[in-house]
C-alpha angles and dihedrals in degrees: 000000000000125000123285113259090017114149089005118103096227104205100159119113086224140122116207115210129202132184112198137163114176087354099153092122105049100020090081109053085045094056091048085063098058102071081116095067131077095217129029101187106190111202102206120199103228088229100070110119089186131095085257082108096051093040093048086047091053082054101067084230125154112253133213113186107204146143103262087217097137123014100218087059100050085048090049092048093053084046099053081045090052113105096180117086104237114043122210106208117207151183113220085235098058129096130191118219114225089252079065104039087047084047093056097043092047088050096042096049085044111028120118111137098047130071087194167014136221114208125212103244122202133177129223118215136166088000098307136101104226114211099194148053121028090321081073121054145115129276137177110225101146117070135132117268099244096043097077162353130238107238128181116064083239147031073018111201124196110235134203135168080212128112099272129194152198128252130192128238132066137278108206121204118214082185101136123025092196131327101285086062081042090053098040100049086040089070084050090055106036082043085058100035094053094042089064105017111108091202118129115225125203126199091248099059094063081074116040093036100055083050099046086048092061092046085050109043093031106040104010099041092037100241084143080082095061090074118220090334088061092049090054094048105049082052101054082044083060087050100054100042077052096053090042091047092048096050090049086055090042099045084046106048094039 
């Protein structure tokens, strides 16, 4: 592979962040989308057994080696590392369109007023982008180093008190290949989720809230519109607030 940014005049006052663990699979394709930036900084978690370590390496990318033990704090690590002034925060799995990565180039040569952008994710399951439910929401990824901090162990957010934006384009999310990598990563997640979380579960809750998540994700949310994909993935939704859920009872009345 050849380096990020080679051949490619990288003009753009911007540090790319990536967080990966036994990313061999997806790191590539990511790094190949961060010729634009100045700087591509690859926290890798030192438990990897895959070849993540040796392709960010063939990168030229900056490397962080870390526990990935809370999200916020491995985002917050590549931030503090950044020595560009705007930070694009992703995941190895995600991938920008060319309406997105045009998006980001024209705010960051232009922007003044704002501290920051949310970008649209959507995944992208069974062979279809779905454009509702959970699999479709907001998030702000592009900020300047100094606006803001990541805070929550998961499902981390950045966070300003600064005037914020929209940009067009898409995010899309290679998150799960089919239901058994759904499932698989679903047990890392709901472990970590129900080891921090100060939530109180009752027994009852394994039960209602499973339910309520499949109205919401697959009828209110529209989810319905996403075709069999959708329905797959508002049920495995329901799967993994029940598991979550379960371990919080368990961890709690044990």
């Amino acid at each position: 592979m050849e380096g990020v940014g080679a051949g490619v005049e990288m003009t753009l006052p911007i540090t790319i962040g990536i967080l990966a663990k036994n990313e061999q699979d997806d790191l590539p394709g990511c790094l190949a989308q961060c010729q634009f930036a100045r700087e591509v900084i690859v926290l890798v978690d030192r438990s990897s057994t895959d070849r993540t370590l040796e392709i960010a390496r063939e990168a030229n990318a900056k490397i962080i080696i870390a526990e990935l033990e809370s999200f916020a704090d491995a985002h917050n690590q590549i931030q503090e590392a950044a020595t560009e002034e705007w930070v694009l925060s992703l995941d190895a799995d995600e991938r920008l369109t060319p309406e997105l990565l045009s998006s980001i180039k024209g705010f960051i040569g232009s922007s003044e007023k704002y501290a920051g952008a949310y970008v649209l994710r959507q995944d992208v399951f069974l062979g279809r982008r779905l454009r509702h439910g959970d699999a479709s929401d907001w998030f702000l990824r592009l900020g300047k180093k100094a606006a803001g901090k990541w805070h929550r162990p998961v499902h981390e957010v950045w966070e300003t008190n600064e005037p914020v934006t929209k940009l067009a384009g898409i995010l899309e999310h290679y998150s799960h290949k089919n239901s058994a990598d759904y499932l698989q990563k679903m047990e890392f997640y709901t472990d970590l989720d129900a080891s921090r979380s100060q939530e109180r579960a009752a027994w009852w809750q394994m039960i209602i809230y499973p339910i309520a998540k499949f109205i919401k994700v697959y009828f209110v949310q529209l989810g319905i519109l996403d075709g069999w994909p959708g329905l797959v993935f508002a049920c495995l939704n329901t799967r993994y607030s029940y598991t979550k859920r379960r371990k919080l009872y368990y961890r709690q009345h044990a």
